[in-house]
N, C-alpha and C positions, 0 to 999 in steps of 0.2 A: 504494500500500500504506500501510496507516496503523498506527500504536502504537497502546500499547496500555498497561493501567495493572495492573500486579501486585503484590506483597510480596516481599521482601527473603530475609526469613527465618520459621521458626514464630515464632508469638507467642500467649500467652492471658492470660484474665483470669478473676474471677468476682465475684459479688455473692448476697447471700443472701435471698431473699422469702420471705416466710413460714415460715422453718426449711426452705423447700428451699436447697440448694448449686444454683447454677447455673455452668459451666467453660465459657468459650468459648476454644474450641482452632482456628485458622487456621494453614494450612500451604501454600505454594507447592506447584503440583503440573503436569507438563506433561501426562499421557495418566490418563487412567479408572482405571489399571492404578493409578497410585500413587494416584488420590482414594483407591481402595477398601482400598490397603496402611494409608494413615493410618487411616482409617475406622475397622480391622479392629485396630490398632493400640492406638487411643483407648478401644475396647471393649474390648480384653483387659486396659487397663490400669484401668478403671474396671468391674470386673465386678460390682460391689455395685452400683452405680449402677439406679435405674430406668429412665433413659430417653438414649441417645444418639442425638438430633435432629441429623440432616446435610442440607448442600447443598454442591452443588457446581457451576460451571463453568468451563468448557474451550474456548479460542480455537478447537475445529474446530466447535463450536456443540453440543456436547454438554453438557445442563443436565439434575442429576439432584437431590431433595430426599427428604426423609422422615421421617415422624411419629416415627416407631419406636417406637409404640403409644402416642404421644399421639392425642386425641381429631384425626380428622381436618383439617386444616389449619391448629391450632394451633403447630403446632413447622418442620417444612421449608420450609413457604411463607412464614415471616417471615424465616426464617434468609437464606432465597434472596434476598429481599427486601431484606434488605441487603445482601449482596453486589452485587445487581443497581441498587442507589442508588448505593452508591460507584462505578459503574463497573468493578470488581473482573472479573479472567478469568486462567484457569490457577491455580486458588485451592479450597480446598478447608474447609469451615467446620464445627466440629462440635460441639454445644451440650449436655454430658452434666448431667443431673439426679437430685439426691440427693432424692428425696423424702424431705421435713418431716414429714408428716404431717397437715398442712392443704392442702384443694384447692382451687385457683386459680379455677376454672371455665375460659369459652374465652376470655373475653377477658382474663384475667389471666395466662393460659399465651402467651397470644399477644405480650403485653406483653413478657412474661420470656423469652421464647426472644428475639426480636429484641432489646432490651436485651444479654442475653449474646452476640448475635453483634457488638453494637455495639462492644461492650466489646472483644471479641478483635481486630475492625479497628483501633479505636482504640490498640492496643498492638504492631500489624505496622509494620514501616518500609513506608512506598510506595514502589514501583519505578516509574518511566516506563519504556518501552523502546519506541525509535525503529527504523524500519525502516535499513539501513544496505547501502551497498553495497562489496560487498568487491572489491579488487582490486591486480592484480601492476604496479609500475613499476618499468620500466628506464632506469637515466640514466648519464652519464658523474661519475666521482667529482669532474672540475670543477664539477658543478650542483648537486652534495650540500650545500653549502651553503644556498644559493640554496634549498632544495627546503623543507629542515629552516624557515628561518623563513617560507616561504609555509605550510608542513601547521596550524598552531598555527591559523591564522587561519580555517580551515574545521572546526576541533575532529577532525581527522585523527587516529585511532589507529593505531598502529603495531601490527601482528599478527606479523610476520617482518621478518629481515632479512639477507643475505646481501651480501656486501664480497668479490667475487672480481675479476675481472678489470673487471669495473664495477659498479653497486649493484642489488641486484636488492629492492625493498622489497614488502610486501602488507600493505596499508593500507584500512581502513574511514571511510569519511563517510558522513554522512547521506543519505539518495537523493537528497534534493531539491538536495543543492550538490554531486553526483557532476558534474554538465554545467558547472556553471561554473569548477568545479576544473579537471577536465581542460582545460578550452580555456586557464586559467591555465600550468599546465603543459607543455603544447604550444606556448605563445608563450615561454613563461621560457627550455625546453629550443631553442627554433629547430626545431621540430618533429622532434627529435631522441628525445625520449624514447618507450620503447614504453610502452601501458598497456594491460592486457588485462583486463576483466572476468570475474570468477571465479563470485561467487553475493551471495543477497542475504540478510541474518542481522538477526537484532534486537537490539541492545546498547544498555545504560544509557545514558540519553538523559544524564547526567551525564559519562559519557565519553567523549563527542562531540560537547562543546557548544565551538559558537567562541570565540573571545577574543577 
């Protein structure tokens, strides 16, 4: 399973060509459901606006663009265009236009809509997000020690934790040092400790990074 590279948070920007306003609006987005909330969103909030040029995609491989009565392939197939250079997925881009009053033609609208989607990347925080496997270990509160400075060394986040009658912790590493952890683990405990695999989740590759 492989990561993947998203945005943080909304982000936008703009810049003005020839007395038109151009707003590039980027927003994280997991399912179709929320591209077309923001979408629907941007539009009610820019109702004077001539033109809200969108792209979007979506890790299930769902890729959607559109003119929005720019001259055909001028406005969605740049917008997408960039998103699809930066590597960009689960993301949602929307490029609204004040018409100036002067027209660009197509290669000038084509300029200006990717320009403004550049602009809005350019102003998103990047996300990495790493595949991560999650799961339950059991140890004696003798090895809690022991355990807490081996987890650091594999960027091991802590999800829970439970202090009863022994330590019951569920914890996320990256996939790929799941097998070398565990056999760590199982040599440190004397094959004492249980581990059981839970599921497999995507988490900032920033909060799972070893030391």
């Amino acid at each position: 399973m492989k990561g993947y590279k998203t945005i943080r948070e909304p982000a936008e920007d703009r810049f003005v060509e020839k007395k038109s306003e151009f707003i590039g609006r980027i927003a994280p987005v997991s399912a179709e459901e929320e591209a077309l909330e923001f979408i629907a969103r941007v539009k009610k909030e820019n109702r004077e606006a001539r033109h809200n040029v969108f792209a979007y995609v979506l890790r299930n491989g769902v890729t959607r663009c559109s003119d929005d009565g720019e001259p055909q392939g001028t406005g969605g197939v740049p917008v997408l265009g960039v998103i699809q250079k930066e590597g960009l997925t689960d993301v949602c881009l929307v490029v609204t236009r004040y018409f100036g009053g002067i027209l660009l033609g197509g290669g000038g609208l084509t300029r200006a809509y990717s320009h403004g989607a550049a602009l809005a990347v350019a102003a998103a925080k990047p996300l990495n997000m790493a595949p991560c496997q999650v799961f339950r270990c059991e140890i004696e509160y003798t090895l809690y020690g022991k355990l807490t400075f081996l987890l650091p060394r594999y960027g091991v986040k802590t999800l829970d934790s439970d202090f009863g009658e022994g330590v019951s912790l569920t914890l996320a590493v990256r996939q790929e040092l799941y097998t070398p952890l565990w056999e760590e683990i199982t040599e440190l405990s004397g094959g004492k400790a249980a581990l059981r695999v839970l599921e497999t989740v995507f988490l900032d590759e920033q909060d799972v990074c070893p030391s």
